[in-house]
LUMKOL-509928 format. One record per residue (C-alpha): residue number from 1; x, y, z. Coordinates in Angstrom, 2 decimals. Last residue first. Layout:
# LUMKOL-509928
(NUM; (X; Y; Z));
...
This chain:
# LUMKOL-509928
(455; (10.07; -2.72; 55.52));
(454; (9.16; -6.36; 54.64));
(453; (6.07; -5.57; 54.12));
(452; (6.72; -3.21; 51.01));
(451; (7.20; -6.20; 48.75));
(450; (3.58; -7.29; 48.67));
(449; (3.48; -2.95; 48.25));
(448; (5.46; -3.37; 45.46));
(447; (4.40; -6.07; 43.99));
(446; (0.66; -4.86; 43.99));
(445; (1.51; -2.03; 42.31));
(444; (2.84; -3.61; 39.56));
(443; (0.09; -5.95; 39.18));
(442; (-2.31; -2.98; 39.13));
(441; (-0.22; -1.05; 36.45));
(440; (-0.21; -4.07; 34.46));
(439; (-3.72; -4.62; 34.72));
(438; (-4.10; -0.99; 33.13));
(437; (-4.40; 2.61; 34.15));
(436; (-5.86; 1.81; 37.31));
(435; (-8.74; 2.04; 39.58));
(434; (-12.10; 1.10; 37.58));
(433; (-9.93; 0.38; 34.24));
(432; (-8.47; -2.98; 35.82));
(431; (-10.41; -5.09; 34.29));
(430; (-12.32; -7.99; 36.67));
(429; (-11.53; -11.68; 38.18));
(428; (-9.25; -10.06; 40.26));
(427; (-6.57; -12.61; 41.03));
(426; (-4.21; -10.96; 43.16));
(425; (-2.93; -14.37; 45.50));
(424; (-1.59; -14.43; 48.95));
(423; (-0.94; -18.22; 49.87));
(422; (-0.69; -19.75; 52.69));
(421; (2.04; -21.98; 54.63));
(420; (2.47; -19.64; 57.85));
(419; (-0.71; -18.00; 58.38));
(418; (-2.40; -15.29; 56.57));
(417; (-4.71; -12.70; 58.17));
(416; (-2.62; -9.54; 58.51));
(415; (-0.91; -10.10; 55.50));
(414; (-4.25; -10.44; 53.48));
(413; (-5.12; -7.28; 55.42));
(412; (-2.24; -5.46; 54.29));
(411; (-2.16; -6.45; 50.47));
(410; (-6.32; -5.10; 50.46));
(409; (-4.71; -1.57; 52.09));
(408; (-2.38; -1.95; 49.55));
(407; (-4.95; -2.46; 46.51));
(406; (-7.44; 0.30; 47.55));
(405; (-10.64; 1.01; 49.67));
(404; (-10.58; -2.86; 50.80));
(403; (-13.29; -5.33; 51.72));
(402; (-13.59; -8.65; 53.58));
(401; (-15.23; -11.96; 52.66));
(400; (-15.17; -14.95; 54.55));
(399; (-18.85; -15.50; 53.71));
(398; (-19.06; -18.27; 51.07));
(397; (-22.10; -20.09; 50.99));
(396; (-23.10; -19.64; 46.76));
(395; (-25.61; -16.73; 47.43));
(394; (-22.75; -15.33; 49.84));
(393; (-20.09; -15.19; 47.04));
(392; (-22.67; -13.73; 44.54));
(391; (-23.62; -11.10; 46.88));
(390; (-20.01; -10.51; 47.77));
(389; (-19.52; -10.52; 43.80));
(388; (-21.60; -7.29; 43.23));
(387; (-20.34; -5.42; 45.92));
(386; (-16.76; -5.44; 45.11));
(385; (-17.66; -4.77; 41.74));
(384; (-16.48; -1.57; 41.61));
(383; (-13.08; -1.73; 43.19));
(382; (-12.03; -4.01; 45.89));
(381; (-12.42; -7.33; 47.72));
(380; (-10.58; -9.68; 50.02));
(379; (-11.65; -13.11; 49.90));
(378; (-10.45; -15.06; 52.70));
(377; (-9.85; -18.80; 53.14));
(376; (-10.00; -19.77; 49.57));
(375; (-8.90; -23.42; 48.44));
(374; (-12.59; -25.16; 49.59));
(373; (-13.19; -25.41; 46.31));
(372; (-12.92; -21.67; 45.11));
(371; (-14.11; -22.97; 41.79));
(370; (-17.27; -22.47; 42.78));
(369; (-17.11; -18.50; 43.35));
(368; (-15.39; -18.04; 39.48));
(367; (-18.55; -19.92; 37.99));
(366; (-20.98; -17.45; 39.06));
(365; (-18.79; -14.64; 39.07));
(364; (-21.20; -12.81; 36.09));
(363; (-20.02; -10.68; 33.58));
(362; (-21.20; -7.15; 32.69));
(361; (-17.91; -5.64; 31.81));
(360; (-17.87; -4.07; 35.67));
(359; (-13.93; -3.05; 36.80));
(358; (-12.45; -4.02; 39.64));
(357; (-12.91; -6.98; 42.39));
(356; (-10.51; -9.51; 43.72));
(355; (-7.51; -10.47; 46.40));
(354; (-7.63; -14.63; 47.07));
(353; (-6.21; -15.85; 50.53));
(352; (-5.07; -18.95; 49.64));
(351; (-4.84; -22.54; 51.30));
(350; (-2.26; -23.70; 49.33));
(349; (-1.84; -25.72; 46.36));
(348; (-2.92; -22.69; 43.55));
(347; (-2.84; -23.50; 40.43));
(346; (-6.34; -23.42; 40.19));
(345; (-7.02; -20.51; 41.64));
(344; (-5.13; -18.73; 38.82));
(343; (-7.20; -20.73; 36.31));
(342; (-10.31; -20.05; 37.89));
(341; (-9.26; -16.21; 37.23));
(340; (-8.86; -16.50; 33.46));
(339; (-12.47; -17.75; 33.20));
(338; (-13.71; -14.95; 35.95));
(337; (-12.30; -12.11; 33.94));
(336; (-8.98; -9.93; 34.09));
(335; (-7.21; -12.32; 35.61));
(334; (-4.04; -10.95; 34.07));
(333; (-3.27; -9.32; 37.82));
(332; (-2.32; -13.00; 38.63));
(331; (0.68; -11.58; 41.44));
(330; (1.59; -14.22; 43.35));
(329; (2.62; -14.25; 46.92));
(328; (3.49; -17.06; 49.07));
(327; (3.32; -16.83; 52.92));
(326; (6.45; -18.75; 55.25));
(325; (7.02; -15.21; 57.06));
(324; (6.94; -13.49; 53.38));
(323; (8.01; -15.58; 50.37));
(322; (8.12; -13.44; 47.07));
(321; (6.43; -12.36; 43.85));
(320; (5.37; -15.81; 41.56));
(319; (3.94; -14.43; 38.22));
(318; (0.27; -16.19; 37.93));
(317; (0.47; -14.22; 35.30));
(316; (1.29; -10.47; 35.97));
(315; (4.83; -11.23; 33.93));
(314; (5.51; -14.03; 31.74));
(313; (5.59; -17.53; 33.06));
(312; (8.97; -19.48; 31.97));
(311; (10.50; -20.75; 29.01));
(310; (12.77; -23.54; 29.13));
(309; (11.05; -26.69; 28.57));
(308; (8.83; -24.65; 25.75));
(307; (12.10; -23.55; 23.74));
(306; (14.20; -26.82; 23.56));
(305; (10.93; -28.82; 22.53));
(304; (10.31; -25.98; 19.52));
(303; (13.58; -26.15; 18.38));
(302; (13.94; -29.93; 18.19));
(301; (10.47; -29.94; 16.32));
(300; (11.48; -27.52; 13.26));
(299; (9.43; -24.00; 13.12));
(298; (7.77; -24.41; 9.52));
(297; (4.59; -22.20; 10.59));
(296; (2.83; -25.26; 10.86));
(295; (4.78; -26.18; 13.87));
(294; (5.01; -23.22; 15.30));
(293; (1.74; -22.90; 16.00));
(292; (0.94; -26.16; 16.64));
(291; (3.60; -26.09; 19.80));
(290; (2.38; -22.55; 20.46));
(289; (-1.82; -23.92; 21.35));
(288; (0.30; -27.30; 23.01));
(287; (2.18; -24.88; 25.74));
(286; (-1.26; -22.59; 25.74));
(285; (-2.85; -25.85; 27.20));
(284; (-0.17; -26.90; 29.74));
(283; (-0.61; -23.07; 30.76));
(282; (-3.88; -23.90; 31.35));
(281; (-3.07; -26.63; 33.59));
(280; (-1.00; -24.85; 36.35));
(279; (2.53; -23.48; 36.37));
(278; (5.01; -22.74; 33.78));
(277; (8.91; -24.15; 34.19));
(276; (7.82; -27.55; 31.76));
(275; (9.97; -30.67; 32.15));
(274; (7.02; -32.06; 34.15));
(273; (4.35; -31.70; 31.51));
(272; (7.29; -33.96; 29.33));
(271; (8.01; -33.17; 26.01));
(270; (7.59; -32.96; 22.32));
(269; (6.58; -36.56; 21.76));
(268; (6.08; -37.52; 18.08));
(267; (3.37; -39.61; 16.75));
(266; (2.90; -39.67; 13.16));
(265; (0.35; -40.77; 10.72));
(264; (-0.02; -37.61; 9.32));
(263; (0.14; -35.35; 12.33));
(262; (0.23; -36.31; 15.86));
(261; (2.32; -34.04; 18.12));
(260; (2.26; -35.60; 21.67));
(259; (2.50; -33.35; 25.14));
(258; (3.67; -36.49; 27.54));
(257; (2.61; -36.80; 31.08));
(256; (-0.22; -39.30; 30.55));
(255; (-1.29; -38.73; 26.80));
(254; (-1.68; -34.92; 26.34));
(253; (-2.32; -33.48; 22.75));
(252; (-1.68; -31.48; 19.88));
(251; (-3.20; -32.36; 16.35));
(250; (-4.50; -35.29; 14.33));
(249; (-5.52; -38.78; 16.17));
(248; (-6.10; -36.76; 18.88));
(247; (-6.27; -37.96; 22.54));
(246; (-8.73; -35.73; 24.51));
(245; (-8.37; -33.64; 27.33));
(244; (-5.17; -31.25; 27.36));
(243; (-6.42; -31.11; 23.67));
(242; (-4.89; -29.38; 20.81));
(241; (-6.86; -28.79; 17.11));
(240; (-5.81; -27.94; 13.66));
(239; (-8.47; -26.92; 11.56));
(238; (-7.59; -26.29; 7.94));
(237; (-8.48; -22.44; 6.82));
(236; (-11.57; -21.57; 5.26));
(235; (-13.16; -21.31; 8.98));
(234; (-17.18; -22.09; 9.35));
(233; (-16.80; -26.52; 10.37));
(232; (-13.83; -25.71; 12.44));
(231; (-15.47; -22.83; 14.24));
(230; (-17.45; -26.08; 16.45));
(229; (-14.11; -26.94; 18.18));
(228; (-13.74; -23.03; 19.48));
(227; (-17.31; -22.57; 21.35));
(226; (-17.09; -26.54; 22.35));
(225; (-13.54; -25.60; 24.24));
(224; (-11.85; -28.61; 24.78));
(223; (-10.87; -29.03; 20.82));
(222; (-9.16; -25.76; 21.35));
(221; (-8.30; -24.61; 17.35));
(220; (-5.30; -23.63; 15.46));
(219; (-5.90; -22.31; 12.59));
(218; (-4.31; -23.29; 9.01));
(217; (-3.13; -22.09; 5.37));
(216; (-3.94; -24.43; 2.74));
(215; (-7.61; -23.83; 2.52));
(214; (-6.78; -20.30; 2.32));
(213; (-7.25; -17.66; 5.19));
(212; (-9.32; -14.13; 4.67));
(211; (-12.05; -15.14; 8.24));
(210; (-9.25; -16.36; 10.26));
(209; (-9.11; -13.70; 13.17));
(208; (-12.97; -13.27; 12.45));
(207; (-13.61; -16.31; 14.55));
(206; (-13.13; -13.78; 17.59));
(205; (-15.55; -11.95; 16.39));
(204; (-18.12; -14.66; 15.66));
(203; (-17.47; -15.68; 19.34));
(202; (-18.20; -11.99; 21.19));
(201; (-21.36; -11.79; 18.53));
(200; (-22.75; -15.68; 19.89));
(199; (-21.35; -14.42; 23.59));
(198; (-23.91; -11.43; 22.90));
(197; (-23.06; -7.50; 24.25));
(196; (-19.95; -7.44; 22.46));
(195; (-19.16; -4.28; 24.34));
(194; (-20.40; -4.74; 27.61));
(193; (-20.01; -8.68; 26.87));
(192; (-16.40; -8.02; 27.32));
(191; (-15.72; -11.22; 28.66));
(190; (-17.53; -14.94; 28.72));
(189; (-15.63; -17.62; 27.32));
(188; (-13.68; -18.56; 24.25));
(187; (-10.72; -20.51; 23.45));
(186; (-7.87; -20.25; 22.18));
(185; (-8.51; -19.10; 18.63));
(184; (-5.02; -19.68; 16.44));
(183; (-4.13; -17.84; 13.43));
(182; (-1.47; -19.62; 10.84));
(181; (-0.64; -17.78; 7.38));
(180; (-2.07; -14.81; 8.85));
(179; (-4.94; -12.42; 6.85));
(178; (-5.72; -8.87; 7.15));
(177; (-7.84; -8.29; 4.30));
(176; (-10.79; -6.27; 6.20));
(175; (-10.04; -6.00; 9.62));
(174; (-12.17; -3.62; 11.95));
(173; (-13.86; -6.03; 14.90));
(172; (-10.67; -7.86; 15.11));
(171; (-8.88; -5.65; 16.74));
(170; (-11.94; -5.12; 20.05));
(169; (-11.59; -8.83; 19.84));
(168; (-8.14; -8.74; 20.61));
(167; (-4.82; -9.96; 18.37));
(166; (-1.90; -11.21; 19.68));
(165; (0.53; -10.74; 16.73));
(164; (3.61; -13.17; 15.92));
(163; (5.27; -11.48; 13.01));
(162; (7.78; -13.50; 11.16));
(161; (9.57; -11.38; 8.30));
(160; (11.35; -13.27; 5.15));
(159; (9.94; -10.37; 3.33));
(158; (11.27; -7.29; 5.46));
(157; (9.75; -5.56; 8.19));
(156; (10.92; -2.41; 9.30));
(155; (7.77; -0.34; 7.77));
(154; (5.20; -2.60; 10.08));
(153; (6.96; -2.61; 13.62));
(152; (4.91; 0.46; 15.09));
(151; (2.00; -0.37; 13.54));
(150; (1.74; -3.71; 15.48));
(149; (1.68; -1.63; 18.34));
(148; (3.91; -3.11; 21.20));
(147; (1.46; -4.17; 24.39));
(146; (0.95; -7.97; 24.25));
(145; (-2.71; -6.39; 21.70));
(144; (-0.66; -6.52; 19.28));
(143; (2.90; -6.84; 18.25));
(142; (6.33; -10.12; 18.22));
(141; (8.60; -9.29; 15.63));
(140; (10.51; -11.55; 14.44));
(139; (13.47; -11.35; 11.71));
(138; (16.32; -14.05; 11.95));
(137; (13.99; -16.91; 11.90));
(136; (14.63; -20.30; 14.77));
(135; (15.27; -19.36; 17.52));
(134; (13.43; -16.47; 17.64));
(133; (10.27; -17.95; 16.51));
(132; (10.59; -20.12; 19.32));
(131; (10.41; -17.43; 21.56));
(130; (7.72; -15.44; 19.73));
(129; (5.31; -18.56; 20.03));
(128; (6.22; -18.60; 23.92));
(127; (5.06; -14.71; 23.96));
(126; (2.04; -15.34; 22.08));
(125; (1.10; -18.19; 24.30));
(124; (1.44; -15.99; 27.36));
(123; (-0.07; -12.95; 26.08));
(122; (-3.18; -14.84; 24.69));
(121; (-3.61; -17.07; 27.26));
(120; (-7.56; -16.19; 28.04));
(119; (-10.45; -15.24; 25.82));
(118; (-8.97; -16.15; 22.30));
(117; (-6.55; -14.52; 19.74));
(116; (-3.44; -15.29; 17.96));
(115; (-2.47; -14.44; 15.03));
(114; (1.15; -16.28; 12.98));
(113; (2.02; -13.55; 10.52));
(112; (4.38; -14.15; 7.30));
(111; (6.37; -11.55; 5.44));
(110; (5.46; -7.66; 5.03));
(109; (3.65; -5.02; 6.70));
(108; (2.10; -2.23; 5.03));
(107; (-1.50; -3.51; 4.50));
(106; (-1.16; -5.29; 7.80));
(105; (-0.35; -2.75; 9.98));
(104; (-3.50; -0.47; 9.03));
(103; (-5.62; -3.65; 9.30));
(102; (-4.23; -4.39; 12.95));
(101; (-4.97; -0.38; 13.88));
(100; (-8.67; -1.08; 12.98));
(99; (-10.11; -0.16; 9.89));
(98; (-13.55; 1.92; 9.06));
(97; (-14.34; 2.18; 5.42));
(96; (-15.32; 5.94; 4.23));
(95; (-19.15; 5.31; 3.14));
(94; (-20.02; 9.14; 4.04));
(93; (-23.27; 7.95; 6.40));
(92; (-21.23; 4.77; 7.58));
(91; (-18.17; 7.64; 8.59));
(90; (-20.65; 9.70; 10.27));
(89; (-22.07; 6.68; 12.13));
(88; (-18.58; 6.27; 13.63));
(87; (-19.42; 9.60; 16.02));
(86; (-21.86; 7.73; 17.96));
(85; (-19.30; 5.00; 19.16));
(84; (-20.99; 1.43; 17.45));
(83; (-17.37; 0.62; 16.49));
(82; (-16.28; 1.03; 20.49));
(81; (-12.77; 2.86; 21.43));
(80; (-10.37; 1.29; 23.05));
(79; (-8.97; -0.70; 19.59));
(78; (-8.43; 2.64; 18.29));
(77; (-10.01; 3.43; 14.95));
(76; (-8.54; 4.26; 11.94));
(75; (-10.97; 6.07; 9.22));
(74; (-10.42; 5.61; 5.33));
(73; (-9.99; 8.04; 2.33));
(72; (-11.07; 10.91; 3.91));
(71; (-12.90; 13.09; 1.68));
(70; (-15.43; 14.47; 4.13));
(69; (-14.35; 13.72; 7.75));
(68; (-13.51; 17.30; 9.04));
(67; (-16.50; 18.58; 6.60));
(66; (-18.76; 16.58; 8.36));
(65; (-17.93; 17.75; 12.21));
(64; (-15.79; 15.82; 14.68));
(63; (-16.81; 16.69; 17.77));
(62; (-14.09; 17.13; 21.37));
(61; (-10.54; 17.59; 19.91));
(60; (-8.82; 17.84; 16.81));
(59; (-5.50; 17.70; 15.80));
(58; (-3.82; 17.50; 11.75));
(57; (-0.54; 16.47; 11.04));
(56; (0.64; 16.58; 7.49));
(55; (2.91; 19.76; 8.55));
(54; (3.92; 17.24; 11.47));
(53; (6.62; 15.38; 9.32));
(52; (7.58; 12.55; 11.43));
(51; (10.36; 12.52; 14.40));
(50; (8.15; 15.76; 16.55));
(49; (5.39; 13.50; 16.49));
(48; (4.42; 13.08; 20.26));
(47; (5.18; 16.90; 20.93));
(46; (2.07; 16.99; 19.09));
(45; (0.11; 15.44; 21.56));
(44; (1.67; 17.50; 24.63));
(43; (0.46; 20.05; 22.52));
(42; (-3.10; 19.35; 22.36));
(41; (-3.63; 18.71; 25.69));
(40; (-6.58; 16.15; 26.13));
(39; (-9.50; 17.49; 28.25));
(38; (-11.06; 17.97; 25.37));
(37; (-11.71; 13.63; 25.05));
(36; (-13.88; 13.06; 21.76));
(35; (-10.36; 12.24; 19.87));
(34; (-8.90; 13.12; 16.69));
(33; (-5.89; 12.84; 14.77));
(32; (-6.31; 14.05; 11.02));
(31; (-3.69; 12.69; 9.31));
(30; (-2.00; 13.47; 5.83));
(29; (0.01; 10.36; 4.23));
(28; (3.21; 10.40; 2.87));
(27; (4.35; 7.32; 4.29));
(26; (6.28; 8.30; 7.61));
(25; (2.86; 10.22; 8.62));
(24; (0.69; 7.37; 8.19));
(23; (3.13; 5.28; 10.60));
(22; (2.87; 7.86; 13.34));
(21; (-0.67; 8.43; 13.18));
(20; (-0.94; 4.49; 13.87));
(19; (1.64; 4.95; 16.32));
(18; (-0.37; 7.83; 17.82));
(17; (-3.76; 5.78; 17.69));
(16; (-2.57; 2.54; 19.40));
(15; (-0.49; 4.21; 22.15));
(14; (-3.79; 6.43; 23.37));
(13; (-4.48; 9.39; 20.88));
(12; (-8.05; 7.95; 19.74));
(11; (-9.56; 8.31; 16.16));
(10; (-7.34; 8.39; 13.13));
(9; (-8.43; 10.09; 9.99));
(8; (-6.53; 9.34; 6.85));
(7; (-6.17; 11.25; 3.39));
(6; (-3.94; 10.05; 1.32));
(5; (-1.76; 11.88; -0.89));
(4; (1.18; 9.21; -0.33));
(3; (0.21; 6.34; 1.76));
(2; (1.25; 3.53; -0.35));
(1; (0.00; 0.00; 0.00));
């Protein structure tokens, strides 16, 4: 694609939108960056660009009126910002296509993508499949929703390029010919439904990740998950499936200890479930979800098995902290919805005093208060839907429950109230929007206050 002479409006100055801007800028294109927010500083936005040419570089803040928008020859929108958003119907009205940030990337990126989306494991099957890309290709870039812009990588990529892009729903709303040589769908279960509003529309969105693939180009599919088996019957591409479950005659899966490959006729074993450094059984899961990946994008099998037994949890998962008079911490900030959050109490093998609560996207906690199991001794609560799941806890006979007016004083009381052999675990359950600036923020916080009581 070339972006000389074109005319591209870009809506949302967080990280997505200003390396989108950014990129349009270093191909000749003119920008009109623009977000609903006045509170925004206008200059401290512009200082942003001062690398690309800023006489292309147009700001606007608060509406967007028709004659801003007329002419443009496509709209960018921030994954943060929703497609039904009441200033998008101006763009329907004026038939300028809407892309997402992904589709921008794509149409100036070059080489081979491997996409990965899905509920939960995203980030840390992403960043294994990066890994053992790196052993193995000489150009990999790893973008998406794991927190580098795919933009930002796009014009440095060259045609023997492997990208490895975790890709969100709120992405894959906006593509139109963005198309990986291997996606994967991890699994789906119930999250964002504030914005999705439907699991069926959360699910066909997330299907969407492999919606311009070939017959001879694959996805990898959770054949655990009945939401993800069923897509192999609607996808173009050839289902591949892993199952921690199931033995597959085709695909990824566990017999006894062993992670097997299967694939035309032969069994090979990749490794041992005790050889791996990640913890729990989901990770077991995203271990087989990269070992398909990389398979079928050409990745040999000695390189892959030397990869997975060495890699270890990525940060704010289930991310061990520190040992404080004989109590574990973990920080499982990740669990940013109740699926993702049973798997954090689920690796747990103490008693555990379990830190939850944040931000409302309309879920339920249902689910997430059963799999407490007689694991949770206290459940210490905070943010806005503190209230919500103490209801739900007591409706389902658990009453331990204790409340915080911020993430240290919730960090003290768990340390008050632990004995010798527990475990301290920040598995919310909920976004972190309510309080912080992002679940990393939270997680961060949380190890330094965990780390604070030993001042």
């Amino acid at each position: 694609m070339d972006g000389k002479d074109k005319k591209v409006i870009v809506a949302g100055t967080g990280k997505s939108g200003i390396a989108a801007a950014k990129l349009l800028l270093q191909t000749g294109a003119k920008v009109l960056l623009f977000d609903e927010n006045r509170e925004r500083n206008i200059e401290d936005i512009r200082n942003t660009f001062k690398e690309q040419n800023a006489d292309n570089l147009s700001i606007i803040l608060g509406e967007l009126k028709e004659q801003d928008a007329a002419g443009a020859d496509f709209m960018v929108i921030s994954p943060g910002i929703p497609v039904d958003a009441a200033f998008t119907e101006l763009f329907r009205r004026l038939n300028i296509p809407i892309w997402s940030e992904v589709e921008l990337a794509y149409q100036f990126g070059k080489g081979r993508i491997a996409a990965i989306t899905g509920t939960n494991g995203k980030t840390t099957t992403t960043t294994l499949v990066g890994e053992i890309m790196k052993a193995y290709y000489d150009s990999v870039f790893v973008v998406g929703n794991i927190g580098t812009p795919y933009t930002e990588a796009s014009l440095l990529m060259v045609e023997d390029t492997v990208t490895v892009a975790e890709i969100s729903s709120f992405q894959l709303e906006t593509i139109v010919d963005f198309k990986p040589e291997v996606s994967a769908v991890l699994n789906v279960t119930p999250d964002h439904l504030n914005r999705h509003h439907t699991m069926e529309i959360y699910a066909d969105t997330k299907q969407k990740v492999a919606m311009n693939q070939t017959k001879e180009q694959y996805c990898v599919l959770n054949y655990d998950d009945q939401i993800t088996r069923a897509m192999a019957d609607k996808i173009p591409a050839k289902a591949v499936f892993f199952s921690r479950l199931e033995k597959l005659s085709e695909g990824v899966c566990l017999d006894g200890d062993e992670i097997i490959l299967n694939q035309g006729g032969i069994s090979s074993v990749v490794c041992k479930t005790s050889e791996l450094k990640l913890l729990g059984a989901h990770n077991i899961e995203n271990v087989m979800a990269a070992v398909a990946i990389s398979y079928y994008m050409k990745v040999p099998l000695d390189v892959i098995r030397s990869v997975v037994t060495e890699f270890r949890a990525v940060e704010h998962r289930i991310e061990y902290v520190d040992t404080i008079g004989e109590v574990d911490y973990y920080n499982d900030s990740k669990g940013t919805n109740p699926d993702a959050a049973i798997k954090g109490i689920e690796a747990m093998v103490k008693p555990t005093l379990l830190i939850g609560g944040g931000y409302d996207k309309g879920v339920e906690f249902d689910d997430w208060i059963e799999a407490f199991n007689g694991k949770v001794r206290y459940l210490v609560l905070i943010g806005d839907t503190a209230g919500v799941i103490a209801e739900t806890a007591k409706q389902h006979g658990f009453n331990n429950i204790m409340f915080a007016g911020s993430l240290k004083e919730a960090v003290e009381i768990c340390a008050d109230n632990a004995r010798p052999g527990d475990a301290v675990l920040l598995s919310p359950a909920c976004a972190s929007w309510d309080m912080f600036k992002s679940y990393e923020q939270r997680g961060e916080l949380f190890k330094e206050y965990v780390r604070a009581l030993k001042e």
